[in-house]
C-alpha positions, 0 to 999 in steps of 0.5 A, a space after each residue: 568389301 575388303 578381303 583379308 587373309 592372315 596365316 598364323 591365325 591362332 597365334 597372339 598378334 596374328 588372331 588380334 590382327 584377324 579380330 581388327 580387321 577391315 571387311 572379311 577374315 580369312 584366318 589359317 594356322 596350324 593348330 585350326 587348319 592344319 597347316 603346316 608351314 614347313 611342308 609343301 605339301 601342305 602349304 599347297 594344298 591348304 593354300 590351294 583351297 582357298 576361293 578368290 584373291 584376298 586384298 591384304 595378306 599378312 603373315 603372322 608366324 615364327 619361331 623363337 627357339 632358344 635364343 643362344 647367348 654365345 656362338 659356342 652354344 649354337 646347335 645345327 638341328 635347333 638353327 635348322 628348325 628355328 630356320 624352317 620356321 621363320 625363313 622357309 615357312 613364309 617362302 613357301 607362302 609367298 611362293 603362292 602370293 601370285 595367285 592369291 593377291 589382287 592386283 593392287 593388294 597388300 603383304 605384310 610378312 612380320 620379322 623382328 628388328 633383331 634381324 637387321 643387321 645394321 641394327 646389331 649392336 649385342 650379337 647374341 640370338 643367333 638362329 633368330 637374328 639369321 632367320 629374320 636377315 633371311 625372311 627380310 630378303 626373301 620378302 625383298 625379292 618377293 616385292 620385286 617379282 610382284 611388282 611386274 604382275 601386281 603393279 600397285 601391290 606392296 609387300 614388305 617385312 614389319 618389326 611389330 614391336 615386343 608384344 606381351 604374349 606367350 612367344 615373348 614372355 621369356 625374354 621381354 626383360 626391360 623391353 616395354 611391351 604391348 597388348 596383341 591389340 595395341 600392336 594390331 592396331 599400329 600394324 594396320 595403321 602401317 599396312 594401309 598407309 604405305 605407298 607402292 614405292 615403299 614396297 620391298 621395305 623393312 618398317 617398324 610399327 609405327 612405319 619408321 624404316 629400320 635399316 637391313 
């Protein structure tokens, strides 16, 4: 049976991604499990104790912060926290993909297309559009390294959309939104059809390629 294990378990997308799950769930998080993403510590040991290798893993947490309108209202503790979050957060899980991952399994870590950098056309969202440039290239590189012990394995960074949830209730505007399941569904629908070539790539949900 399919083994599944989601970080970011409590959160909107990733509990109704735990819920559509295919075989069995493994859900972590801070608020049930105390992990801490920005800790080492704690990335180890919760990841630590973990029995078996899990065949889909998917990473399901972020940090909107205050989105900044302008450069002037940057502030260098509030980057350094959405950073911590979203960039150095799944690195540190990554880090342990290689004993957690079966042979030919799946990652998919979940960005946003405002971290595209092709695709910014506004400016504006500053710490997050950095942070999301800065998960998609460390989950490039991860595809790189997995593919020389995991041959067949695939990993790579997803844009699930605006999903109506608290992280985005804010900001949504005029962006159409989805329910957490609507976007379950079309992330697992991406996750199991792409091909070991496709790994490293940046997908939106419907599995278009969005450009770096």
């Amino acid at each position: 049976m399919t083994r599944n294990l989601i970080i970011g378990a409590s959160g909107g997308i990733g509990a109704a991604m735990a819920q559509a799950a295919a075989g069995d769930v493994v859900g972590l998080s801070r608020r049930n499990d105390g992990l801490d993403v920005t800790n080492p510590d704690s990335v180890a040991a919760v990841l630590g104790g973990l029995d078996g290798v899990f065949d889909k893993v998917v990473v399901a947490i972020g940090s909107l912060g205050t989105p900044e309108k302008s450069l002037s209202a940057i502030k260098a503790s509030a980057m350094l926290d959405v950073m911590a979050v979203n960039a150095v957060g799944p690195a540190l899980i990554l880090r342990h993909l290689p004993q957690l991952l079966a042979p030919q399994g799946r990652v998919a870590v979940l960005s946003a297309r405002v971290g595209s950098i092709g695709d910014n056309t506004i400016g504006g969202w500053h710490s997050y559009r950095a942070s999301k440039a800065a998960l998609n290239q460390i989950v490039h590189g991860a595809a790189i390294e997995l593919a020389r012990t995991h041959k067949g394995s695939v990993c790579v960074a997803l844009h699930p959309g605006t999903v109506a949830t608290p992280f985005t209730a804010n900001y949504a505007g005029r962006h159409k939104t989805v329910t957490p399941e609507v976007a379950a569904a079309n992330l697992w629908r991406v996750i199991d059809g792409l091909a070991p070539s496709q790994t490293g790539g940046f997908y939106d949900y419907a599995g278009e390629v969005i450009p770096w």
